[in-house]
N, C-alpha and C positions, 0 to 999 in steps of 0.2 A: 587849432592852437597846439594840439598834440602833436602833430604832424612837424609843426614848424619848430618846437623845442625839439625834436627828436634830431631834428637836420641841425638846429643850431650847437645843439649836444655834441653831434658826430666831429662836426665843423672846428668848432672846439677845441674834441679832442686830437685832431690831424693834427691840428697848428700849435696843439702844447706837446706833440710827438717831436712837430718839426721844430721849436726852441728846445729840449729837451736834447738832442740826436748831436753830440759833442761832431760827429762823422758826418751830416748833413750840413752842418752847419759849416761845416772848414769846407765840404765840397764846393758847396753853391757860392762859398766865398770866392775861392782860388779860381772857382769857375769865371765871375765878372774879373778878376785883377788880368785874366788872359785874353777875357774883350774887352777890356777897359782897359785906353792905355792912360787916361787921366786916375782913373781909379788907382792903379797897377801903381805910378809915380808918385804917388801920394803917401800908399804902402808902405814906401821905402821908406818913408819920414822917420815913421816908429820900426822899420823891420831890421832884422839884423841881416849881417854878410858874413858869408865863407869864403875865405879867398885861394885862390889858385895861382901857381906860378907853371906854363907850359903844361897844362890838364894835370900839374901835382896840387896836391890839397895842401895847404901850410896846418901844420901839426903840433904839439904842444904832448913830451913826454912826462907820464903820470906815471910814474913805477909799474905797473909788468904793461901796461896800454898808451892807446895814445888817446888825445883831447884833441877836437877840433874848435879853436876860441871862434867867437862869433865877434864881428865889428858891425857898433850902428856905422847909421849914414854920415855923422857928424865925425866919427875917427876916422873915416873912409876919405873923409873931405880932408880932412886935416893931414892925412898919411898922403894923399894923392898932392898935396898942397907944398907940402914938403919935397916932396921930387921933382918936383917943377912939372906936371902935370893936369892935365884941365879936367875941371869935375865932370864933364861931358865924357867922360870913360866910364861914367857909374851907370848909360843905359848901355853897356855891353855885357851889362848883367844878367841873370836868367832866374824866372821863379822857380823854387824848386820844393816849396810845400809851406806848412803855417803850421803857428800852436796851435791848440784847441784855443785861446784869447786870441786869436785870429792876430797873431804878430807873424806877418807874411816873412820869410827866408829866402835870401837871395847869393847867387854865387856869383860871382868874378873871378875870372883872370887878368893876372899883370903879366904874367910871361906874353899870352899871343898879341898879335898886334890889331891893336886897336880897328875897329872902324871910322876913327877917324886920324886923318891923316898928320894931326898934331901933338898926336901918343904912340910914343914908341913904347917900344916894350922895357919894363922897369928890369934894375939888375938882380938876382936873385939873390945872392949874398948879401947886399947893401939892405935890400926886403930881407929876411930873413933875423939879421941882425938891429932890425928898427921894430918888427915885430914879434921877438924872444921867442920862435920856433923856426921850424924847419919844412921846407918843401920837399914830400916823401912823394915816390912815387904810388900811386893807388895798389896796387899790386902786390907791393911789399909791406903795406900797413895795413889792411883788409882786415886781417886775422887777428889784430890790436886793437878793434876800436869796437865800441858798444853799438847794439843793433839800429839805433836811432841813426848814429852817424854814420856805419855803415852803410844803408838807405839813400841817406843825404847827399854824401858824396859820390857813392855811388850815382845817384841819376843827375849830380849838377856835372861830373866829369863826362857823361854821357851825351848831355845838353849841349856845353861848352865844346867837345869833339866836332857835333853836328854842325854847330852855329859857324864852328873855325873853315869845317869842309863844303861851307853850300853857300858862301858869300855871293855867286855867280849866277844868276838863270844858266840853266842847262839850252834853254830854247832859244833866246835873245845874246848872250852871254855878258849881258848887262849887271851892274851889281843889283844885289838883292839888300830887301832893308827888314831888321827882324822887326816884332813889336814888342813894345816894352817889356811883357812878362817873357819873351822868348818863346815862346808856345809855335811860333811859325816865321816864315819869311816870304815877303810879297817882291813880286818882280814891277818895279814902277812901270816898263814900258809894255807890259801886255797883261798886267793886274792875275798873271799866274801863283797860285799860293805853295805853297812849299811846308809843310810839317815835319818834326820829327820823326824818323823810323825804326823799327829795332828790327832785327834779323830772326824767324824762327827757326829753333836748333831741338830738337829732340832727343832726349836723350831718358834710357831705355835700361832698366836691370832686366836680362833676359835666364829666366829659372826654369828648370824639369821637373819642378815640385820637391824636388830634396838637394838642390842645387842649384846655385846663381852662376851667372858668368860673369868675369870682370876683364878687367882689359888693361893696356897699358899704350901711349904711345912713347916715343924717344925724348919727349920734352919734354915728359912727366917726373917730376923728380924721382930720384931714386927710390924704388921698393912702393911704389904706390901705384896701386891699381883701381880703379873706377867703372864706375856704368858706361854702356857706350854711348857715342855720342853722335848727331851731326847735321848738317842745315837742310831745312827742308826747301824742295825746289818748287818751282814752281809749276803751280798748276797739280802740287799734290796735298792730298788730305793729311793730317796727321795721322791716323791708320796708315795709310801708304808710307810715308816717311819712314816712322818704325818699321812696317816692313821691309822696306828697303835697305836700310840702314844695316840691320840686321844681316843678309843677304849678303848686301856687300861685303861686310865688314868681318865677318865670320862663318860665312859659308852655311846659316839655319834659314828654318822658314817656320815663322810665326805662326801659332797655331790660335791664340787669345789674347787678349791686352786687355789693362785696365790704367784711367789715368789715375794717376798720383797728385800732381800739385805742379804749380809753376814759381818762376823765379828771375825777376829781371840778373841780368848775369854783366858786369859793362867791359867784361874782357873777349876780345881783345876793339869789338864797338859794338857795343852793346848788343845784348842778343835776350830773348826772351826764352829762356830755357823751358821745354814744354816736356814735364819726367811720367813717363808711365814704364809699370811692369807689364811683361811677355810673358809667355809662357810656349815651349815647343814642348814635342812630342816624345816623351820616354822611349828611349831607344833610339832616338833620331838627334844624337849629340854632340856627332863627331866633326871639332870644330876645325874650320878649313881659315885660315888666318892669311887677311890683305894684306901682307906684307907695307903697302903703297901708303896704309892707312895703321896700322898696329904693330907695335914691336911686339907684344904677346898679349894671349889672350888665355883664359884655362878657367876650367871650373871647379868654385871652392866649396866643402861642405858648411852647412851649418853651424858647427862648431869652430871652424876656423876664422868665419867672417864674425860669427859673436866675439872673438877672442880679439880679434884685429877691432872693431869696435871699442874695446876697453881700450885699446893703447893709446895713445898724445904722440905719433909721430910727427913728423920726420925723424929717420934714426940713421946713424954714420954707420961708418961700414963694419961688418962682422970681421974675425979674422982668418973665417975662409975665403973673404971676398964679398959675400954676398951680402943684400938688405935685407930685412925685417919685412915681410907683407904688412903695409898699413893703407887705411883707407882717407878719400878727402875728408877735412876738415869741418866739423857742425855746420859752419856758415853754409857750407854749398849743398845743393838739393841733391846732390848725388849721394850725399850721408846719409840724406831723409829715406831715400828711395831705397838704402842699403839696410837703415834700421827697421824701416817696415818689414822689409822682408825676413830680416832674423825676427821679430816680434810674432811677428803672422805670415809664415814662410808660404803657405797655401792659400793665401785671399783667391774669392771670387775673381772670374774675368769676364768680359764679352770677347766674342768671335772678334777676330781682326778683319 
């Protein structure tokens, strides 16, 4: 009898974890609405939509940020109804996450063209001014929006890119059909499955223990310098990558690494930024710059990178010509990777 309360106790207590667990609960949701396509379309009854014009997010300006409005399924119906187009465009939608009350969130585009062949692509201006905002490129509103919606549009622009470029079987060259949450695409004539993919890119502060190095390349706006960066190939480990990277890119060799943290990243399609700190050999600094890959590269001390930290650039020009050293912007993991290291310029590493 002891036995069997103790197990029913345990038992119990799992499954008041697992209603308890706001983060298990949205998992194991989102999880069925990506096998469930009856599940998934039902979702949409009560879920809301983001919408897209050509992978731009429609935006809505709130004084110093932007808003991303949500539309149920019922304005979706009514706004598509209105242009003279067929509700059968609302499954070229994609899941792209839920509340914790499990109100599923969906994105669409009206810019790409449809999968099916009786929706064209709506006008942007005419959309625009029917739904009192504007279609901003991601790129350019990134920096303006709160972290929830940065996330959000960030991986439905990500989704919506993928779903736009892989309509095709690569093997068959037959079309491909997605399922309803967009989670994948099947090829009817030889049941080949197709998922989403993100690109690994590594990217790396490399320090001498009283020194970090930063970088620049030419398309980096002006006066801002950065951790280096770059894709990992294949058939290499992320140790390798870093070391490579490095190597190439400025002429060191890795002496220790440690990782840091990751960051889906959707520019310029999607890439999963993988950031650790380097460390080389004191004495061993003298940086040899790939022209092919760097416009410059140089090491700054501690005091300079804390100072550059404090500032809110971009900054115009000086009036001897030159910019202001600033570093990227909170959002990106390359700030993370930067303030770690003025915080605790010396962290532990492992051997690379």
């Amino acid at each position: 009898m002891s036995l069997y309360c103790g197990i029913a106790c345990r038992r119990k207590s799992f499954w008041c974890y697992r209603l308890l667990s706001t983060y298990v609960t949205k998992t194991r949701y989102l999880f069925e609405l990506k096998e469930d396509d009856d599940a998934c379309k039902n979702a949409q009854k009560t879920g809301a939509f983001y919408l897209f014009h050509s992978l731009a997010p429609l935006l809505q300006k709130s004084e110093h940020q932007y808003l991303a409005p949500q539309h149920s399924l019922l304005e979706l119906e009514k706004l598509l109804g209105k242009f003279g187009q067929d509700t059968q465009r609302i499954e070229d939608s994609v899941l792209i996450g839920c509340s914790a009350q499990r109100e599923a969130w969906f994105a669409l585009d009206l810019g790409l063209n449809s999968s099916s062949p009786i929706n064209a692509s709506l006008q942007k201006r005419e959309m625009e001014t029917e739904l009192k905002g504007s279609f901003i490129e991601l790129s350019k509103a990134l920096l303006q929006l709160n972290v929830k919606d940065a996330s959000l549009l960030s991986t439905a622009q990500a989704l919506l890119r993928w779903h736009d470029a892989h309509q095709f079987c690569s093997r068959s060259g037959q079309p491909t059909k997605k399922n309803m949450a967009g989670s994948k695409r099947v090829c009817p004539s030889n049941k080949i499955i197709y998922y989403p993919q993100v690109t690994p890119v590594v990217i790396t502060l490399v320090s001498d223990g009283t020194q970090c190095l930063l970088a620049r390349q030419s398309s980096f706006p002006k006066g801002m310098y950065s951790a280096l960066a770059g894709f990992c190939d294949i058939g290499e480990s992320l140790e390798e990558a870093v070391r490579r990277e490095v190597a190439e890119e400025v002429g060191l060799e890795v002496e220790r690494l440690q990782y840091s943290a990751s960051q889906h990243w959707p520019f310029p399609n999607s890439s999963l930024m993988i950031a650790c700190h380097a460390t080389v050999k004191r004495g061993q600094t003298e940086i040899q710059v790939n022209l092919r890959e760097l416009e410059a590269a140089a090491w700054f001390s501690h005091d300079e990178v804390a100072k550059a930290l404090r500032r809110n650039g971009p900054y115009t020009q000086q009036l001897n010509g030159t910019f202001p050293f600033w570093l990227p912007p909170k959002l990106a993991i390359a700030h993370q990777l930067i303030k770690e290291w003025v915080e605790k310029p010396t962290c532990s590493a492992l051997p690379a």
